[in-house]
Structures are given as C-alpha cells and as structure tokens.
ChimeraX commands (.cxc) that place a marker at each C-alpha (Angstrom):
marker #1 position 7.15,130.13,-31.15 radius 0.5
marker #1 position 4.48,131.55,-32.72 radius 0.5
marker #1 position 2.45,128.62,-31.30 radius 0.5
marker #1 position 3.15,129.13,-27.97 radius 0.5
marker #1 position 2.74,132.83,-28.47 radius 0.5
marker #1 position -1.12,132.19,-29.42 radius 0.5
marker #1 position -1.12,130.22,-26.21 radius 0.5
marker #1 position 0.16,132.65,-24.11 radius 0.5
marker #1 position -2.25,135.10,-25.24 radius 0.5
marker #1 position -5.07,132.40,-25.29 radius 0.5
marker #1 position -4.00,132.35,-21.38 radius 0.5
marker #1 position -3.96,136.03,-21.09 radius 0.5
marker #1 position -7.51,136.17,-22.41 radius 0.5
marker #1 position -8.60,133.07,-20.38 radius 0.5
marker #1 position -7.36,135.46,-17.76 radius 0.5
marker #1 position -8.51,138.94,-18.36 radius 0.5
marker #1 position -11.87,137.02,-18.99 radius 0.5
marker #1 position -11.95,135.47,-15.00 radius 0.5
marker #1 position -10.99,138.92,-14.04 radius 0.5
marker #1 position -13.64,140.94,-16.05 radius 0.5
marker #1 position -16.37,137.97,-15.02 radius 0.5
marker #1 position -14.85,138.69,-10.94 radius 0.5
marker #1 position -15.27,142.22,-11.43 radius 0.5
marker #1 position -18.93,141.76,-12.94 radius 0.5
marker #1 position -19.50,139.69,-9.74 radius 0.5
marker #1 position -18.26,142.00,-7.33 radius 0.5
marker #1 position -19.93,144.98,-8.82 radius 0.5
marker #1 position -23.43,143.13,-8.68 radius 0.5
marker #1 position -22.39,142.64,-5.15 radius 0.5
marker #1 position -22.29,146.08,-4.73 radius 0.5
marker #1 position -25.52,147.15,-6.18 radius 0.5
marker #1 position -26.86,144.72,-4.50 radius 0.5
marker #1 position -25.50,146.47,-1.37 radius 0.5
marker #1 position -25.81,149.79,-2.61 radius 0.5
marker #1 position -29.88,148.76,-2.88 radius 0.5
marker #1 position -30.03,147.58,0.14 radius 0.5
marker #1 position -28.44,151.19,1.57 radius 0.5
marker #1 position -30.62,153.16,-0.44 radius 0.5
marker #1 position -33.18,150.83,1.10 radius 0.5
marker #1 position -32.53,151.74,4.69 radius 0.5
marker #1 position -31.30,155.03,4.09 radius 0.5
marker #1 position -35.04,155.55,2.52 radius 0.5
marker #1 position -36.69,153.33,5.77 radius 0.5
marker #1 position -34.87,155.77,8.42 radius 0.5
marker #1 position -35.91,158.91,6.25 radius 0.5
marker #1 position -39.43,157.93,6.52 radius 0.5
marker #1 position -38.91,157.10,10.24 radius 0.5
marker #1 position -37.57,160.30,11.01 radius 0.5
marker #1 position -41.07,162.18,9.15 radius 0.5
marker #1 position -43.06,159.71,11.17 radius 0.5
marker #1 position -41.23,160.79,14.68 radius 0.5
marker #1 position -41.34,164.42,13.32 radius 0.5
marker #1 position -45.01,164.44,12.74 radius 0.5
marker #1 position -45.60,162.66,16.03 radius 0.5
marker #1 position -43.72,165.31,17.97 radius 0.5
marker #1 position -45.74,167.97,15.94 radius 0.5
marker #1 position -48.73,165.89,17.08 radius 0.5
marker #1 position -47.52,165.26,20.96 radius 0.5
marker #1 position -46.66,169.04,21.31 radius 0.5
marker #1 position -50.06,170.03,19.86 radius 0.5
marker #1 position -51.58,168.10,22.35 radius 0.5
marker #1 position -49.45,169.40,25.11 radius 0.5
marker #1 position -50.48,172.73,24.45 radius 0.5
marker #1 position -54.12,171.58,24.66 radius 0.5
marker #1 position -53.93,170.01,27.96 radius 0.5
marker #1 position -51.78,172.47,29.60 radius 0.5
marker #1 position -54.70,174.83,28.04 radius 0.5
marker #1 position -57.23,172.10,29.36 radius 0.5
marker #1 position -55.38,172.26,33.18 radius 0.5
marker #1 position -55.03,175.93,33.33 radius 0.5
marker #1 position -59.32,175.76,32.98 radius 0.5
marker #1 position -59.30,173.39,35.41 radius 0.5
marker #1 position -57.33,175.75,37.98 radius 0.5
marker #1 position -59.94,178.18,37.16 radius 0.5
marker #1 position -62.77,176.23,37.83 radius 0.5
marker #1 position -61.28,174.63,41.03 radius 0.5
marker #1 position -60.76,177.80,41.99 radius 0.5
marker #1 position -64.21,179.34,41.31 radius 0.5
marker #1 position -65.82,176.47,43.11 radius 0.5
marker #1 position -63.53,177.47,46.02 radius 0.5
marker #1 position -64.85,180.32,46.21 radius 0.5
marker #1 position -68.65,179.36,45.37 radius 0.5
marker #1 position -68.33,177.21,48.41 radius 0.5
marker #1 position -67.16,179.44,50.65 radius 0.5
marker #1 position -69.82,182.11,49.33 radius 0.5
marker #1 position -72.37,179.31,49.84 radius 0.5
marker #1 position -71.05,178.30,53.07 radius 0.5
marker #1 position -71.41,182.33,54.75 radius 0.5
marker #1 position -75.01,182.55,52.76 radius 0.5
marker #1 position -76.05,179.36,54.41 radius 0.5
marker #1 position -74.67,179.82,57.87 radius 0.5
marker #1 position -78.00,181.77,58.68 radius 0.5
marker #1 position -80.03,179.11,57.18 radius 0.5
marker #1 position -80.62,175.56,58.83 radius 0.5
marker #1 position -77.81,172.82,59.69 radius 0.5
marker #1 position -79.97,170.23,56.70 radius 0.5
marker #1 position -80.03,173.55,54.04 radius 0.5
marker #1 position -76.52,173.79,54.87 radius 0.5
marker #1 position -75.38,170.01,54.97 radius 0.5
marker #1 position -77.11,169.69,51.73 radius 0.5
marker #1 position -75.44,172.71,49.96 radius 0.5
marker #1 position -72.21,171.76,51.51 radius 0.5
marker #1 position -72.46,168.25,50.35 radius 0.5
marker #1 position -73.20,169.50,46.72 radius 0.5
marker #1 position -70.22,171.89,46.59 radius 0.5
marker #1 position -68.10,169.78,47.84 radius 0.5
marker #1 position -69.57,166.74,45.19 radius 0.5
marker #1 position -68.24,169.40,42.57 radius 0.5
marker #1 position -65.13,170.08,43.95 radius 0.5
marker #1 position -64.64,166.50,44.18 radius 0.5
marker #1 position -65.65,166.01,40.34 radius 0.5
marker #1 position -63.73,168.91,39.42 radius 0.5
marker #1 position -60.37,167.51,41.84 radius 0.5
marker #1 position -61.25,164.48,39.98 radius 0.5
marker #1 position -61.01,166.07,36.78 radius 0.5
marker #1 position -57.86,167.79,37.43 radius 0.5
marker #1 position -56.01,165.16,38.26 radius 0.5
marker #1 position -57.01,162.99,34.80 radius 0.5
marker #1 position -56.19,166.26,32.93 radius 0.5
marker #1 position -52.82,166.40,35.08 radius 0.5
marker #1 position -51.99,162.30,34.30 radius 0.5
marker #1 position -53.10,162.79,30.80 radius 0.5
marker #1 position -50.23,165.57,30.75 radius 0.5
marker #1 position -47.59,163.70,31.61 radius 0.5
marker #1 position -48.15,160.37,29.69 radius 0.5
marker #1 position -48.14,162.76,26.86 radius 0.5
marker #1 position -44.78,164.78,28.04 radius 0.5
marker #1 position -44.03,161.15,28.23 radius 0.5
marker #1 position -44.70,160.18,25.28 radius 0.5
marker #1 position -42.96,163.86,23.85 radius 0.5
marker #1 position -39.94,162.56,25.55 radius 0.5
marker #1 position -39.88,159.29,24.24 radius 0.5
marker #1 position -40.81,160.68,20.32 radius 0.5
marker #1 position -37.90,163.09,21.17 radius 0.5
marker #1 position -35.17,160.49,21.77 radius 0.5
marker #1 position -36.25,158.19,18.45 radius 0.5
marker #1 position -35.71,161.40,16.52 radius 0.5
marker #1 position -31.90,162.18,17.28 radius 0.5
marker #1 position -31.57,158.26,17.08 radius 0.5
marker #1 position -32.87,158.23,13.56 radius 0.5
marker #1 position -30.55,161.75,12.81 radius 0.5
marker #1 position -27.86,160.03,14.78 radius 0.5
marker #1 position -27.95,157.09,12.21 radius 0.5
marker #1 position -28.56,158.80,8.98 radius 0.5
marker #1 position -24.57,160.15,8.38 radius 0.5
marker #1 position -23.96,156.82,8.66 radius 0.5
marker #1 position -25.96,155.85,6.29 radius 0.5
marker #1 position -25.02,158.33,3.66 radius 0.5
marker #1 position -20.96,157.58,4.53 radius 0.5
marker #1 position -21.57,153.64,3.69 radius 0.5
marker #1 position -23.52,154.91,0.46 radius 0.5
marker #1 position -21.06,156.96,-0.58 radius 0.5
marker #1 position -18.08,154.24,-0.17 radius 0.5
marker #1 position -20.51,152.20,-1.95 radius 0.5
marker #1 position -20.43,154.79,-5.10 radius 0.5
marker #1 position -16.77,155.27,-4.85 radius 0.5
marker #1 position -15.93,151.39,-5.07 radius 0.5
marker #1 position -18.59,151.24,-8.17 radius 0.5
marker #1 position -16.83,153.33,-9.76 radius 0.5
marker #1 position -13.80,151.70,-9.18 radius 0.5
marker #1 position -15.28,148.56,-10.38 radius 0.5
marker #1 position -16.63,150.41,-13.49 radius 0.5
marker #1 position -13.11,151.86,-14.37 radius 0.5
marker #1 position -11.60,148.39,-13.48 radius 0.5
marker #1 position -14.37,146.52,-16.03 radius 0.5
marker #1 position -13.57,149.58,-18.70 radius 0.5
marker #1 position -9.56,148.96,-18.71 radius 0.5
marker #1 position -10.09,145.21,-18.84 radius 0.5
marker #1 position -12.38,145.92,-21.72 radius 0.5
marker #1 position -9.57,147.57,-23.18 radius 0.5
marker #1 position -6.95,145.07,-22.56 radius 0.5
marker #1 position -8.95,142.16,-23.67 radius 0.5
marker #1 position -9.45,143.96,-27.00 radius 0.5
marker #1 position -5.67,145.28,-27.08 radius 0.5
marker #1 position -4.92,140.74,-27.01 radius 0.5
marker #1 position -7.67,140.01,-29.35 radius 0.5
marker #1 position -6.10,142.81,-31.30 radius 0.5
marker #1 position -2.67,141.46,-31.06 radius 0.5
marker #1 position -3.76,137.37,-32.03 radius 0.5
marker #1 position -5.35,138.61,-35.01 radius 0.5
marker #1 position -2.34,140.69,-36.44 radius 0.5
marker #1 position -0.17,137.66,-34.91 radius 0.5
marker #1 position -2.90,135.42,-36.95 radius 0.5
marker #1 position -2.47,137.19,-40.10 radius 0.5
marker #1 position -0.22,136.76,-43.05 radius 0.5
marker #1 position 2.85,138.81,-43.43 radius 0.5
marker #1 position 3.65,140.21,-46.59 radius 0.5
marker #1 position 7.18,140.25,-47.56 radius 0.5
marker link #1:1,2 radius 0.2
marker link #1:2,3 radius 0.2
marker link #1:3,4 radius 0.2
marker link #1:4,5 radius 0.2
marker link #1:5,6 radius 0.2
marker link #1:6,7 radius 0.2
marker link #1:7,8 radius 0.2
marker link #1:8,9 radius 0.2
marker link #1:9,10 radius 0.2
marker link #1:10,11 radius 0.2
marker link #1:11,12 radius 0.2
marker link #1:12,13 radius 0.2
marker link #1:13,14 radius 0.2
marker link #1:14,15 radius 0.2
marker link #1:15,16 radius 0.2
marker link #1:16,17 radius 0.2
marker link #1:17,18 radius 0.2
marker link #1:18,19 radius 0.2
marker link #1:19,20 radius 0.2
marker link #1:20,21 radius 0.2
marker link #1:21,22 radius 0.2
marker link #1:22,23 radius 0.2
marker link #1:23,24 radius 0.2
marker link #1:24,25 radius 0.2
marker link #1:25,26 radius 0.2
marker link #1:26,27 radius 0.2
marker link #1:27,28 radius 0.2
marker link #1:28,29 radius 0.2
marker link #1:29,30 radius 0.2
marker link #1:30,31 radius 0.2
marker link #1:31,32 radius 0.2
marker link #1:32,33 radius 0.2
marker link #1:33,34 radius 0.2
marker link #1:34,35 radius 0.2
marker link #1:35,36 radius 0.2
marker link #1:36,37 radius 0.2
marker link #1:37,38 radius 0.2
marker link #1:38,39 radius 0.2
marker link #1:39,40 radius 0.2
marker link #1:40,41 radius 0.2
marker link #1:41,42 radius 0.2
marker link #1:42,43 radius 0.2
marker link #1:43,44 radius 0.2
marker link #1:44,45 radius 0.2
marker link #1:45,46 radius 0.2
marker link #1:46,47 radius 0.2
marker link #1:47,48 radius 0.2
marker link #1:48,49 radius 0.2
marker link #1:49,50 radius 0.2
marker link #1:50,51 radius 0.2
marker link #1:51,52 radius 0.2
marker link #1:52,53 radius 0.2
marker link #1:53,54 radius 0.2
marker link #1:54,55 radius 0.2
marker link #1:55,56 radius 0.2
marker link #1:56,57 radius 0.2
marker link #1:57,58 radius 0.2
marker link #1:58,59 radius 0.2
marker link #1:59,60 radius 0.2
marker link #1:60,61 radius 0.2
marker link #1:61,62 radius 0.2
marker link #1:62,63 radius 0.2
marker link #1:63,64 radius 0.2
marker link #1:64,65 radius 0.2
marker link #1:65,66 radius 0.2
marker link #1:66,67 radius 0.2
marker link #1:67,68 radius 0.2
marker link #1:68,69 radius 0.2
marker link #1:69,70 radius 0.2
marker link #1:70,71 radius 0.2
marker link #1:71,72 radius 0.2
marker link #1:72,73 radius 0.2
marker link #1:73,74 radius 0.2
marker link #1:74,75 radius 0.2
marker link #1:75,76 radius 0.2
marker link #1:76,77 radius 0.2
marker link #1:77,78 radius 0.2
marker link #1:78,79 radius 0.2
marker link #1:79,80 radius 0.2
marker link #1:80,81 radius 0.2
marker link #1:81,82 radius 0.2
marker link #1:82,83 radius 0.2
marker link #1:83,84 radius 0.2
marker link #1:84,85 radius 0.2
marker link #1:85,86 radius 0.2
marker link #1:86,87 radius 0.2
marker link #1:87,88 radius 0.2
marker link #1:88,89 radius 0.2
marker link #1:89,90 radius 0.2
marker link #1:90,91 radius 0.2
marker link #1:91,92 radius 0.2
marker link #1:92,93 radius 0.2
marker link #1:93,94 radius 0.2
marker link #1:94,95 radius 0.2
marker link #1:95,96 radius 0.2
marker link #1:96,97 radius 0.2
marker link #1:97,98 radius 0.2
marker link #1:98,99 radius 0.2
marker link #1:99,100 radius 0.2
marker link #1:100,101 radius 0.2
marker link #1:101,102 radius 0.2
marker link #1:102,103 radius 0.2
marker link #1:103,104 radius 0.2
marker link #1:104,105 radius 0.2
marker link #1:105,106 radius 0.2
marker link #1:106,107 radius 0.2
marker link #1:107,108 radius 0.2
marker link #1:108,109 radius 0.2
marker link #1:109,110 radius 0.2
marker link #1:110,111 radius 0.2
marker link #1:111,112 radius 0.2
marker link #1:112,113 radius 0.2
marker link #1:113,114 radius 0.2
marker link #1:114,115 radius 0.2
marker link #1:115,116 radius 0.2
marker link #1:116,117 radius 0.2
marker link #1:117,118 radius 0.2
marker link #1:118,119 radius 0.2
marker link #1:119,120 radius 0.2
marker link #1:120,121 radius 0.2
marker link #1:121,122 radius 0.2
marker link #1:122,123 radius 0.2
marker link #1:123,124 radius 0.2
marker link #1:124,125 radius 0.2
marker link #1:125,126 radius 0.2
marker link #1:126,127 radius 0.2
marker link #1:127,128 radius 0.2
marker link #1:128,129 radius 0.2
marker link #1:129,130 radius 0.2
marker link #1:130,131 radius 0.2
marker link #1:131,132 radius 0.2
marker link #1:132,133 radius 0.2
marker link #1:133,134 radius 0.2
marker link #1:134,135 radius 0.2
marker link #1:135,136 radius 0.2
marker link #1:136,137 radius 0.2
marker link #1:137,138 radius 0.2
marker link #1:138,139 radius 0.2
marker link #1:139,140 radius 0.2
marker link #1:140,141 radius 0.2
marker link #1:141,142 radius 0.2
marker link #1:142,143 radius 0.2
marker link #1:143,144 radius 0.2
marker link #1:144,145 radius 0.2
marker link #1:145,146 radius 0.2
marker link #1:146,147 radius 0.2
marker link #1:147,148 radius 0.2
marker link #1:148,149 radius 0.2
marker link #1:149,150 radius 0.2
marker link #1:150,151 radius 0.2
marker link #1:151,152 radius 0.2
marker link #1:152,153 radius 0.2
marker link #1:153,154 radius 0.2
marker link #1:154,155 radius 0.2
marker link #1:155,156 radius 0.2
marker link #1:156,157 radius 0.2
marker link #1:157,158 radius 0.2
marker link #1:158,159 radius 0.2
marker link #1:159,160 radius 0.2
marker link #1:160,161 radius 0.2
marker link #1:161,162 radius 0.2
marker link #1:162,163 radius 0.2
marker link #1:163,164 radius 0.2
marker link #1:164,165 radius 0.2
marker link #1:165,166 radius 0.2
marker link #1:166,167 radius 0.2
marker link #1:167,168 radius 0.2
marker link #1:168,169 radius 0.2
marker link #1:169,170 radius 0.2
marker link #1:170,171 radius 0.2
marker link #1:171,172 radius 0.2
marker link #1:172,173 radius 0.2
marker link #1:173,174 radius 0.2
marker link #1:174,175 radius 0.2
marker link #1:175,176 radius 0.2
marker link #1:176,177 radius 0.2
marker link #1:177,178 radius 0.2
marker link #1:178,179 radius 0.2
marker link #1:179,180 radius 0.2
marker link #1:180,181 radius 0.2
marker link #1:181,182 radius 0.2
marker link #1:182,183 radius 0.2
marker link #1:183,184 radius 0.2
marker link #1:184,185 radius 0.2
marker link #1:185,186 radius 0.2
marker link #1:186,187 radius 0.2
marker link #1:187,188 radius 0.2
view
C-alpha cells in the first residue's frame, strides 16, 4: 500500500504540476493581453491630445478668420462708400474721368468681393474641419471606459491566476511534504 500510496501522490504531483504549468500559460496569456490593453489604452490617450490640440489649433484659427472677415466687411464697406463718394465727385467731371474712376472702384470692390469670399470658404472648411476634430474627440472619450473596464478585468483575472499559482505552490509542497515523511523511516 505504501507503494501505491507513492503513486498516487506521484499522480497528484504529475497533476498539480499540469495545473501550475496551465496556470503559468494562461497568466502569460494575460499579460500578454494586458500589454496589448495598456498598448491601446496608451494609443487612444495620445489620440485624444492630438484631437485636443487640433481643436485648440482649429478654434484659434476660427477666431482669426472670423477676425479676418469682420475686416473684410469693413473694407467692403468703405469701398462702398469710396465709390459712391467718387461717383457724386466725378459726376461733374467728364464721362472718360468718370468711366475710369468707376472702373477702378469697382476693380477693388471686385478684389475685395473676391477676397471676402476666400476668407468666407476658408471659414467654413475650417468650421469643417472643427466639426470633424470635434466628433474624433468624443469617439476617442467614447472608447477610453472601455478600455480601462477590459484592463481592469484583465488585473482582476491576474490576480486570480496569481492566487491560483500561490495555492498550487502550496499544495505541491504540502505532497512533496507528505512523500518525504511517507519516504522516511518510522521509529518504533
């Protein structure tokens, strides 16, 4: 009996070993994952500072064109009203002095039109582009609980796995224990 007793716990170590070696396996799995999570956790965390920087940048710039347009409403208007001044200082003055002043103001109303409206697309591709930075940023804070939930199911089953290794640990050396005072001489 004593025979098959050091078999039995030769099999119960054989065991407990596949089971610790499993458990080794499964919790480099899960630093594996748990890399991999930190990885992307730290990826979206740097996207998010990129799309926050970009919206500082995009409303910086919206401020200066809307700063940029409200000049150019000035200035449209001011040549409005040199070419109407022009226009009643002229009307005394010949039809070429006229045509010729005319034809100026209006070639800088035209420029300034001109301007306007680049100053007014410019505005919009950038409230465009506002828009757009806007949206990847509550994607990105959207995603990031998610993130931190699968990280920290990844800690809880580590430490599972740790606690798991630790009583195996202690079983294995509770059988070792047990074949050597099964091993030894009694004394009678």
């Amino acid at each position: 009996t004593a025979r098959l007793t050091l078999e039995d716990a030769a099999l119960t170590i054989e065991s407990l070993q596949l089971s610790v070696d499993e458990t080794q396996q499964q919790r480099q799995e899960q630093e594996a994952l748990l890399h991999q999570q930190r990885s992307a956790g730290r990826d979206i965390e740097r996207q998010l500072h990129a799309a926050q920087l970009a919206l500082q940048a995009s409303e910086h710039k919206t401020d200066e064109l809307q700063r940029r347009l409200a000049e150019l409403d000035e200035r449209d208007a001011g040549l409005q009203i040199r070419q109407e001044d022009l226009l009643l200082e002229n009307s005394e003055e010949a039809d070429d002095d006229l045509g010729e002043s005319l034809n100026v103001c209006l070639q800088q109303r035209e420029a300034a039109e001109q301007a306007l409206a680049e100053a007014r697309e410019a505005f919009s591709q950038t409230d465009q582009q506002w828009r757009d930075l806007a949206q990847q940023q509550q994607a990105l804070r959207e995603a990031l609980p998610e993130v931190r939930d699968q990280r920290q199911q990844w800690l809880l089953k580590e430490q599972e796995s740790r606690l798991a290794q630790e009583r195996f640990d202690e079983e294995l050396r509770e059988a070792e224990a047990e074949e050597g005072n099964e091993g030894a001489p009694h004394a009678p």
